[in-house]
TORDONU-648203 format. One line per field, with one value per residue (C-alpha): residue number from 1; x negated, y, z. Coordinates in pm, 1 decimal. Layout:
num (NUM | ...)
X (X | ...)
Y (Y | ...)
Z (Z | ...)
END
This chain:
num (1 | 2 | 3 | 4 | 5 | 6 | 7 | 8 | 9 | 10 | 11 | 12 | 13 | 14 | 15 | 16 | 17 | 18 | 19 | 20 | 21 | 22 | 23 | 24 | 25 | 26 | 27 | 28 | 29 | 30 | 31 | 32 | 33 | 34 | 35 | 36 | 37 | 38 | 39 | 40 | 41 | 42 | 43 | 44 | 45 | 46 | 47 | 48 | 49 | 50 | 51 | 52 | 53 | 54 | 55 | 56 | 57 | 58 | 59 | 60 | 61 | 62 | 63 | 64 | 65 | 66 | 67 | 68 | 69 | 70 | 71 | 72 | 73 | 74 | 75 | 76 | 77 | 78 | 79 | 80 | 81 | 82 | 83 | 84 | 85 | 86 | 87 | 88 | 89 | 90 | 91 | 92 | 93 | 94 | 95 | 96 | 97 | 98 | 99 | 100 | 101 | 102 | 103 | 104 | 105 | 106 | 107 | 108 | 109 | 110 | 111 | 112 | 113 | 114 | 115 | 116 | 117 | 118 | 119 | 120 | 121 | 122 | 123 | 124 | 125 | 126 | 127 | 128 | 129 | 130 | 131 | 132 | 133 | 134 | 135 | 136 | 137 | 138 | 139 | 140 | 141 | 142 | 143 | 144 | 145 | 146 | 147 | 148 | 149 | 150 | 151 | 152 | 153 | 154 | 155 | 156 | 157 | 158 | 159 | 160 | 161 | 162 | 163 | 164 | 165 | 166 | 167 | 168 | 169 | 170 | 171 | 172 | 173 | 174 | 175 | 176 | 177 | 178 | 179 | 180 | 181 | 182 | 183 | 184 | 185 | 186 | 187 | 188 | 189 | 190 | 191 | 192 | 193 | 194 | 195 | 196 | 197 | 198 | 199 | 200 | 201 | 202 | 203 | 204 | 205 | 206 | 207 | 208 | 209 | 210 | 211 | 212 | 213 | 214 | 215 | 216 | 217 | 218 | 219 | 220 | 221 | 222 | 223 | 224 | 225 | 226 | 227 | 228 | 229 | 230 | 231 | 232 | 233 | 234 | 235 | 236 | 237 | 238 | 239 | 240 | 241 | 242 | 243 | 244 | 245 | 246 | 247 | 248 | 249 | 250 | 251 | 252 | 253 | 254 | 255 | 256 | 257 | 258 | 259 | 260 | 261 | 262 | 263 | 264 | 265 | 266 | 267 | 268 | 269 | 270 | 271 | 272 | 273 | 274 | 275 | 276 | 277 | 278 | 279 | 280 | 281 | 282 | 283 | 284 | 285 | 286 | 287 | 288 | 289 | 290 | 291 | 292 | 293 | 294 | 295 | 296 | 297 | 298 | 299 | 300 | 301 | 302 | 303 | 304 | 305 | 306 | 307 | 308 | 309 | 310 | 311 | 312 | 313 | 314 | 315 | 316 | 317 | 318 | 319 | 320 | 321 | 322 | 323 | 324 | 325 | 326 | 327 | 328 | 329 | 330 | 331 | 332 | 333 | 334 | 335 | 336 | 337 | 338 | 339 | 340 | 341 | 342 | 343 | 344 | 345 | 346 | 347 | 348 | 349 | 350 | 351 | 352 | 353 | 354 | 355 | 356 | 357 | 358 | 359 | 360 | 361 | 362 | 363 | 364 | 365 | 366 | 367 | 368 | 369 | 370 | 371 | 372 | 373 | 374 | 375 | 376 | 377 | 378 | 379 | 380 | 381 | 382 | 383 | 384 | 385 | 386)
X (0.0 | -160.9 | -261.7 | -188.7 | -372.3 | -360.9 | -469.0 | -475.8 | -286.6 | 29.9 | 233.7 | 160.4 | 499.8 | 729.1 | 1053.5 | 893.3 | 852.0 | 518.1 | 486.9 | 269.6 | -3.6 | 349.9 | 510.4 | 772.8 | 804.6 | 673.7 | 937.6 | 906.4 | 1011.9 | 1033.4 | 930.1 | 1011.9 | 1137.5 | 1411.0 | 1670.5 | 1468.1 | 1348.2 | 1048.9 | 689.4 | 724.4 | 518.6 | 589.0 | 509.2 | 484.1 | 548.3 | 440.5 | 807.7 | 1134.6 | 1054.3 | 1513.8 | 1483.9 | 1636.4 | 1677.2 | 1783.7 | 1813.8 | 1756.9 | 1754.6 | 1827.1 | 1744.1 | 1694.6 | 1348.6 | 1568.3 | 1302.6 | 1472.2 | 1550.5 | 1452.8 | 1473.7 | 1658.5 | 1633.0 | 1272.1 | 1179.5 | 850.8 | 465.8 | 323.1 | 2.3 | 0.7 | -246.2 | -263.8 | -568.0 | -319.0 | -65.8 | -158.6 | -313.4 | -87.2 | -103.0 | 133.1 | 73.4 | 499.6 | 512.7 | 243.5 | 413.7 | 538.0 | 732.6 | 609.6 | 848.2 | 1099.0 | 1363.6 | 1560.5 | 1287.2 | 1004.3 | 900.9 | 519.0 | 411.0 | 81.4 | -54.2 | -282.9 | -303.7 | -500.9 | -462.7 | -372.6 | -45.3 | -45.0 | 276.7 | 492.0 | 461.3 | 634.9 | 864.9 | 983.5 | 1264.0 | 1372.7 | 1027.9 | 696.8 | 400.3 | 83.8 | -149.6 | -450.5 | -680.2 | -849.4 | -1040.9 | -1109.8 | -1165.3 | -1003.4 | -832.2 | -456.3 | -338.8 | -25.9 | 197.5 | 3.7 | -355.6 | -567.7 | -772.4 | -1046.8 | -986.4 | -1229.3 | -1249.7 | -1105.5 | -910.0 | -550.8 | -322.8 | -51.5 | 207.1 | 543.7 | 827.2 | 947.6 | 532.2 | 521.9 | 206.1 | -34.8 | -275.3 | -597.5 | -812.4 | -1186.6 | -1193.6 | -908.0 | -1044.3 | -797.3 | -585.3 | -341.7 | -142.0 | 145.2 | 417.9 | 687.9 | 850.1 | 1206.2 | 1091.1 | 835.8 | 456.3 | 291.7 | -56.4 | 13.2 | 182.8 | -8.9 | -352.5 | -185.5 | -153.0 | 242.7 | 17.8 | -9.0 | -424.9 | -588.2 | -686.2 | -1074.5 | -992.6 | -808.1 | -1011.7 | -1028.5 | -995.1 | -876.8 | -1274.9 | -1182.8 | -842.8 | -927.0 | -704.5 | -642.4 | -908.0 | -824.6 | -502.7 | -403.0 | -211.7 | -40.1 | 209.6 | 311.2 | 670.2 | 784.6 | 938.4 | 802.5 | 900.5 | 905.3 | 1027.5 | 1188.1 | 1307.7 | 1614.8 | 1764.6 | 1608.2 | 1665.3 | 1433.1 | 1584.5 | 1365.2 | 1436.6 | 1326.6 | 1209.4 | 1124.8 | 834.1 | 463.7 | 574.3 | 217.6 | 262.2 | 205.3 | -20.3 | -64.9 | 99.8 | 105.5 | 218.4 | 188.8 | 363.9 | 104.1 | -57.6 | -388.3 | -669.2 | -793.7 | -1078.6 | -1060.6 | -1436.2 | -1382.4 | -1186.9 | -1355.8 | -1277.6 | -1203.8 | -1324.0 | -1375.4 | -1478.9 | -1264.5 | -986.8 | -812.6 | -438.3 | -334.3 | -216.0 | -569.5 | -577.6 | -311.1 | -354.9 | -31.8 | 327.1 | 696.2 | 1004.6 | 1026.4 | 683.4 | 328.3 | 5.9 | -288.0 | -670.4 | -910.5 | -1234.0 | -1632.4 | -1698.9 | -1830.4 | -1648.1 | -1608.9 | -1901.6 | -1736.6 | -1933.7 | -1611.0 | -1483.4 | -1311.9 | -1299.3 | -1021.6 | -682.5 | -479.8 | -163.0 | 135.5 | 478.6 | 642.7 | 998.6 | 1008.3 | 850.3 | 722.1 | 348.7 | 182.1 | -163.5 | -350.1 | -698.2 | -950.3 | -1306.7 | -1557.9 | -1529.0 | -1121.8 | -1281.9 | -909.5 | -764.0 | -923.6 | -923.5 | -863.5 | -1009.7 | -982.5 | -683.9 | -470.5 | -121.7 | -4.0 | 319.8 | 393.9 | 771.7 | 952.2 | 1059.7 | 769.7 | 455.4 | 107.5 | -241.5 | -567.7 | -603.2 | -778.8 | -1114.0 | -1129.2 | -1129.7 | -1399.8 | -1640.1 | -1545.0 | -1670.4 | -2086.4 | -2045.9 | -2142.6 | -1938.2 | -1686.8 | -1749.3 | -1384.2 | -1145.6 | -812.9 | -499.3 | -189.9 | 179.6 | 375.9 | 774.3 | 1063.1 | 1332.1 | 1283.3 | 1111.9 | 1262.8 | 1072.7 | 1098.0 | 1061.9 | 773.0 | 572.2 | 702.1 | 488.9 | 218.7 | 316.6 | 133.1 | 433.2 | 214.9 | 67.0 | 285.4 | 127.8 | -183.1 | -206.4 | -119.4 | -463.0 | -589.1)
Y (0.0 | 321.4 | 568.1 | 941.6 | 1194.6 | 1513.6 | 1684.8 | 2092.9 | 2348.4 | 2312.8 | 2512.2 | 2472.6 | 2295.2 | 2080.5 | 2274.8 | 2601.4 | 2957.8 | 2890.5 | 3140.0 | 3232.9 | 3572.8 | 3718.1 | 3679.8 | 3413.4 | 3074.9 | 2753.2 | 2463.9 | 2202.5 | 1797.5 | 1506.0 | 1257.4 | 906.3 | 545.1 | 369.8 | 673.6 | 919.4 | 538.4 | 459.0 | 598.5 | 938.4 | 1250.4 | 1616.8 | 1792.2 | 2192.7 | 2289.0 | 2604.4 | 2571.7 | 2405.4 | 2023.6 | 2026.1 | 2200.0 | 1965.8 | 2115.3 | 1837.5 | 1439.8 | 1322.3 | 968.9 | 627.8 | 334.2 | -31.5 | -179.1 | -488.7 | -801.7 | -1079.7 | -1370.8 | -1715.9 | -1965.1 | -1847.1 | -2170.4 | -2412.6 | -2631.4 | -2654.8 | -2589.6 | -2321.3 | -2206.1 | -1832.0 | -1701.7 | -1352.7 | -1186.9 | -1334.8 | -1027.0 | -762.3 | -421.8 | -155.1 | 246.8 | 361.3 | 259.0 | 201.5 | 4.6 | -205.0 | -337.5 | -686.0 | -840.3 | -1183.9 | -1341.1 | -1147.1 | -1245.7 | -1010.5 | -907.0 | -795.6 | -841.1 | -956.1 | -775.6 | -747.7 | -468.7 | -394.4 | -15.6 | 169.3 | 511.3 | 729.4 | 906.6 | 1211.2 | 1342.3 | 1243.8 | 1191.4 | 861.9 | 768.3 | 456.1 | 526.0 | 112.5 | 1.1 | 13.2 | -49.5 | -301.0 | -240.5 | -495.8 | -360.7 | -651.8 | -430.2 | -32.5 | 225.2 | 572.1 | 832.2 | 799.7 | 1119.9 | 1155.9 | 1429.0 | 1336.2 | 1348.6 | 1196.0 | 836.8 | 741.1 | 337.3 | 42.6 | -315.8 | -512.1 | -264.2 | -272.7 | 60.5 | 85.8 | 350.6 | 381.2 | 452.5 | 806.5 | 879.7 | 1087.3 | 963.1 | 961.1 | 741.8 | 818.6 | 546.4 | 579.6 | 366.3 | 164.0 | -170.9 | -211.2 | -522.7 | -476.8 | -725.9 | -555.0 | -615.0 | -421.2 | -436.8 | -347.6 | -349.6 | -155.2 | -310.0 | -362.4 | -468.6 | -801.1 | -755.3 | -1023.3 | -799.2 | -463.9 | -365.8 | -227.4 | 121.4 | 2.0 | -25.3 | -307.2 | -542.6 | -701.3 | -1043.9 | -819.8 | -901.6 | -523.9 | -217.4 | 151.9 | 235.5 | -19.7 | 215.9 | 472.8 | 787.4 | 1090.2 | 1306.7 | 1528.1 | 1779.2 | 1910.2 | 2226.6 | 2346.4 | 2623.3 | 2601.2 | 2686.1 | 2499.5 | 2181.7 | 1901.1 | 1537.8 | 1255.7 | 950.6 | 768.6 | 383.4 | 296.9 | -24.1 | -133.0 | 183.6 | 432.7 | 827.0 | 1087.8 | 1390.6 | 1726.6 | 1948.2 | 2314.6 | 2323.1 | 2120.0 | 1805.9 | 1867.4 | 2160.7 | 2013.3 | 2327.4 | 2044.5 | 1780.1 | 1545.9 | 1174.7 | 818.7 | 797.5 | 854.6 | 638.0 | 453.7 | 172.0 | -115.5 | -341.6 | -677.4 | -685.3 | -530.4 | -800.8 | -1008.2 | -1410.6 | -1595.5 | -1921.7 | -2265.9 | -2589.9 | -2753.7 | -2566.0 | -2300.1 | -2270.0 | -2026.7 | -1773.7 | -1628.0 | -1508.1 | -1256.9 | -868.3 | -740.0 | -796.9 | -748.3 | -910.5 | -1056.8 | -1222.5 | -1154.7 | -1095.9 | -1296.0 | -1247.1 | -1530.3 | -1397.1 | -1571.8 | -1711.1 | -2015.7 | -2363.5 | -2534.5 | -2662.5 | -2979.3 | -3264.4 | -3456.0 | -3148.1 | -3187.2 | -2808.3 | -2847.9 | -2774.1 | -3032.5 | -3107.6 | -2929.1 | -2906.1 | -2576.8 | -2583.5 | -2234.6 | -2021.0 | -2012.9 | -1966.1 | -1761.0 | -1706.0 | -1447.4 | -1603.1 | -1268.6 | -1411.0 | -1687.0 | -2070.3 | -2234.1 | -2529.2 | -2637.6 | -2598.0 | -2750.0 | -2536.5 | -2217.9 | -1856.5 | -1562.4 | -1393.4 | -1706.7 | -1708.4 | -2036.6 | -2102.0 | -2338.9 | -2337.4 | -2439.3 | -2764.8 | -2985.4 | -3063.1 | -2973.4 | -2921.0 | -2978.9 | -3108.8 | -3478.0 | -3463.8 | -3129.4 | -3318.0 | -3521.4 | -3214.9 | -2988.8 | -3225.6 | -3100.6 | -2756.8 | -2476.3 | -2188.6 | -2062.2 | -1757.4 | -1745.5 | -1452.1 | -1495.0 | -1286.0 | -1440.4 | -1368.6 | -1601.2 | -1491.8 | -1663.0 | -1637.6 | -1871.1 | -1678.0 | -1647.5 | -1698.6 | -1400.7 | -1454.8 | -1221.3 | -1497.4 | -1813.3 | -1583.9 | -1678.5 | -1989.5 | -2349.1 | -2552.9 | -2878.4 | -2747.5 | -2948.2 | -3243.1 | -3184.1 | -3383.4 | -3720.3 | -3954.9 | -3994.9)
Z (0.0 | -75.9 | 181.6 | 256.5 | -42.2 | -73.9 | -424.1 | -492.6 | -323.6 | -51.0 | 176.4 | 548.0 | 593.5 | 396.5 | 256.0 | 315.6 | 132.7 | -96.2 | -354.2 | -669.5 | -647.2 | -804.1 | -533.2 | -712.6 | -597.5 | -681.5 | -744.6 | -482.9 | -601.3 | -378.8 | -531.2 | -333.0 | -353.8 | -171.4 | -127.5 | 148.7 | 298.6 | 116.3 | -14.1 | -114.0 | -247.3 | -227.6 | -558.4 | -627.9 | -1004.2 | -1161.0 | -1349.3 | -1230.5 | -1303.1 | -1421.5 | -1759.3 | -2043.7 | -2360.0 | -2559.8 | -2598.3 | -2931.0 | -2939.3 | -2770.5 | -2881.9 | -2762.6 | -2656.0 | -2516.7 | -2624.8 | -2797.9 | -2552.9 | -2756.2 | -2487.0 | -2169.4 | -1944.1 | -2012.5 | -1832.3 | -2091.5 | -2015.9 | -2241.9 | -2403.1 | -2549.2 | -2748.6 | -2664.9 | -2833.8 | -3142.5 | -3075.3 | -3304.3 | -3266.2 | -3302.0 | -3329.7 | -3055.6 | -2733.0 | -2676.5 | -2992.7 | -2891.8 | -2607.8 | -2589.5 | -2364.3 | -2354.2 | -2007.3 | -1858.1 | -1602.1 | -1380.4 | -1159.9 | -1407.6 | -1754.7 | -1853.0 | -2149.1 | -2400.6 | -2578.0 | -2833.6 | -2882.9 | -3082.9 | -3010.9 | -2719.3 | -2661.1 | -2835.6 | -2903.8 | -2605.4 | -2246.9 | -2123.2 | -1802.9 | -1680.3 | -1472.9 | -1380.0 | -1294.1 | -1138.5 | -1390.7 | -1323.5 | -1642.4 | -1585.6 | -1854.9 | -2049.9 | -2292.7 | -2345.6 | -2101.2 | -2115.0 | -1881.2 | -1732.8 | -1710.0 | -1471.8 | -1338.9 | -1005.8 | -1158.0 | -1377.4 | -1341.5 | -1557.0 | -1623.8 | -1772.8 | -1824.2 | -1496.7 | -1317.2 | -1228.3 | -1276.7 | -1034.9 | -1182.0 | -980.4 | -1116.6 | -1234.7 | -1280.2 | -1632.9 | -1768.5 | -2095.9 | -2118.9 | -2339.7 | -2508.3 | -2594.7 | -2898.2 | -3121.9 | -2895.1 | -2635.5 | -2472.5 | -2203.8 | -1985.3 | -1861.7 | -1519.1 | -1524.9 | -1143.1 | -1063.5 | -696.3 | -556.9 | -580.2 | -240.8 | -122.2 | 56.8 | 368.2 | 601.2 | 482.8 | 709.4 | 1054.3 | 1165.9 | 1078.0 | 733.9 | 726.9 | 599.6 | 786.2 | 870.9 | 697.0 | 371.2 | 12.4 | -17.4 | 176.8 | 134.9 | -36.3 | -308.1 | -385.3 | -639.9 | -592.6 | -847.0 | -869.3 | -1102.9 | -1110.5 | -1487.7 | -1444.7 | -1741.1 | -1678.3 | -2010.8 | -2160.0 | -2496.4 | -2651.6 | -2458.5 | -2587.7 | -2279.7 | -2408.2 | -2068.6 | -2048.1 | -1824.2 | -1893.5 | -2216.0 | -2380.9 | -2451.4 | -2429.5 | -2632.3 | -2408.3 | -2447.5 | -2163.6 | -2178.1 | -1956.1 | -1960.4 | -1677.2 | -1605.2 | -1385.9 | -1032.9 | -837.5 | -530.4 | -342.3 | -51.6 | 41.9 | -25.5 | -382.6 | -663.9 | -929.0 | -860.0 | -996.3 | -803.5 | -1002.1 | -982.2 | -957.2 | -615.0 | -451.7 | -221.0 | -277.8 | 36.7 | 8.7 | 239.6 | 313.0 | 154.2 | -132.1 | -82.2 | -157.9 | -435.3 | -141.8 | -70.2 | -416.8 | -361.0 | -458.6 | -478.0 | -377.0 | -436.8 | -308.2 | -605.4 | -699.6 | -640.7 | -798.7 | -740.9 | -896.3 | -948.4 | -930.8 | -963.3 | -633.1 | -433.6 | -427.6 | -148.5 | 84.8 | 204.0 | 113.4 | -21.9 | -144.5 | -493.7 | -628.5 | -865.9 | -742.4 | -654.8 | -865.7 | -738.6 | -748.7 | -861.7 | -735.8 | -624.0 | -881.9 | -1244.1 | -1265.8 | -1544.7 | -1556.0 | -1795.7 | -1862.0 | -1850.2 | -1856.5 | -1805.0 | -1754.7 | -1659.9 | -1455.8 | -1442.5 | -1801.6 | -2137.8 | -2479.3 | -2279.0 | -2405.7 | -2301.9 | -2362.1 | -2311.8 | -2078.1 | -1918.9 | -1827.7 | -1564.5 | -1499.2 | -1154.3 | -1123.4 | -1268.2 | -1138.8 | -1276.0 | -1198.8 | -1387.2 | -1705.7 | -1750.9 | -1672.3 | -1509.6 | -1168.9 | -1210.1 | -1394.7 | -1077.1 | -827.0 | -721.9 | -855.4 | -595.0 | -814.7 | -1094.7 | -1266.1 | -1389.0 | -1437.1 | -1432.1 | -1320.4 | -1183.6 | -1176.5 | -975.6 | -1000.4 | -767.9 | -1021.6 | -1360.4 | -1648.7 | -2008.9 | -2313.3 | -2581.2 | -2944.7 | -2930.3 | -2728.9 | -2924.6 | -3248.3 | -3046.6 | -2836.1 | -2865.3 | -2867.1 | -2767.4 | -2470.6 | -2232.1 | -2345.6 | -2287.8 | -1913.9 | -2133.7 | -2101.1 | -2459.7)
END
């Protein structure tokens, strides 16, 4: 959960008089979660942040559902999804159920002519390739390969790309994203035995202020549509706030495995959290030190949740014919585990250097047509003894 950060200028006091050298006032927005309940922010715009001039469009960015209940093991190729100009284009949604949608992206160029909004969801953009600047209503973060973007909800954002090479895997999250609850005090620090800690949590450094007046295109998703809306003022006009509701980066480089004698459930993997599903990162570390130990996982029995894992870098001790780029889908109510011979090859290695990110959702995934493009449809064979 991210801690309090402050960034440019603000009033002594909340809901207070705090006015320009003119001796007008700035526009104060609360910007929170939950009702008044949750994380919030309090923002201070050079221009009321309420100025609509016009909505032009809405259209449907609903992804095509091709198999709504599978009980089938999948393989998807992701590097196969192809690069596109605009960064919203670009996006596909790969799994989706009612709690959050998994998405890739290729894009090749930064936004330029709009600003963008999702107003149903909290982002996760685990950057696979590129580096680049995310430039937010809150402040700006400079990204690169390995690091996790956590954008709530209602954040206007651009994102900026340094070159045309870029791959994104994408959770959208109707519920709010959390670091893992059993990793904080009741004050909300983390705790001593946490993979990370506040240092690891890259904040906004950097505060754009453009008090400019004009025709300002944000293009803002709420339930599978997308609205082109018009404003008359820069959104990028934020003098200063305060609070605990603003974008920031974590790098998977920066978490800490937890390892032991003998292997370690899936849990100690975890990053982030919703009430919905979690977030887990598989990181180079060392096996286990038992002298029995067997380092593979053991098979397992997913009657609770769908597993998907997005395949980042390095060697899958567990999986066979897996590169990087690659999503498995393990869906609730079969067992699985590793592949044939992936047992026996673990057993006397001291380490993985693997890479992986995982997305383990409570309620049963749907597969779009956008991932059966890029879907090997044999995959859930691939435990059968040859």
């Amino acid at each position: 959960m991210p801690f309090y950060h402050k960034l440019g200028k603000i009033p002594p006091k909340r809901h207070t008089q705090f006015r320009k050298q003119d001796g007008s006032l700035y526009y104060e927005q609360l910007f929170g979660t939950i009702g008044f309940d949750g994380m919030s922010t309090n923002s201070y715009h050079e221009q009321r942040p309420t100025q609509v001039k016009e909505i032009q469009k809405q259209y449907s960015v609903a992804p095509k559902i091709a198999k709504a209940n599978s009980i089938q093991s999948y393989r998807f190729r992701g590097f196969q999804v192809k690069p596109e100009t605009d960064y919203l284009e670009s996006r596909k949604t790969i799994l989706i159920n009612s709690d959050c949608s998994i998405i890739l992206a290729a894009p090749k160029q930064s936004t330029k002519d709009y600003f963008y909004k999702n107003t149903d969801s909290d982002e996760l953009i685990f950057v696979h390739k590129g580096t680049g600047k995310l430039r937010t209503m809150l402040g700006n973060l400079d990204f690169k390969y390995g690091d996790y973007l956590v954008i709530p909800r209602g954040i206007i954002y651009k994102i900026d790309f340094d070159t045309e090479d870029n791959r994104l895997f994408i959770v959208e999250s109707k519920h709010p994203i959390y670091t893992p609850k059993r990793y904080r005090n009741w004050f909300g620090q983390l705790l001593e035995h946490a993979p990370f800690c506040e240092r690891d949590l890259r904040q906004p450094h950097e505060l754009e202020t453009h008090n400019e007046s004009g025709d300002f295109l944000i293009k803002v998703k709420k339930q599978d549509d997308i609205f082109e809306m018009v404003y008359a003022s820069h959104p990028f006009d934020v003098v200063g706030y305060d609070g605990f509701n603003y974008p920031y980066a974590f790098s998977i480089h920066d978490f800490e495995p937890i390892t032991g004698r003998i292997h370690q459930p899936p849990p100690v993997h975890q990053t982030f959290e919703t009430a919905a599903f979690v977030v887990c990162s598989f990181v180079p570390r060392l096996y286990d030190y038992h002298p029995e130990a067997i380092p593979a996982p053991y098979n397992h029995s997913n009657i609770d949740s769908d597993e998907v894992l997005y395949y980042v870098d390095g060697d899958f001790m567990s999986r066979n014919d897996i590169d990087a780029g690659h999503i498995s889908l393990h869906p609730a109510g079969i067992p699985h585990g590793p592949h044939p011979g992936a047992t026996e090859r673990s057993i006397g290695k001291t380490e993985t250097k693997e890479l992986a990110v995982m997305v383990d959702t409570f309620k049963p995934l749907q597969v779009t047509e956008d991932a059966l493009k890029i879907a090997d449809e044999d995959y859930y064979k691939s435990w059968l003894e040859h």
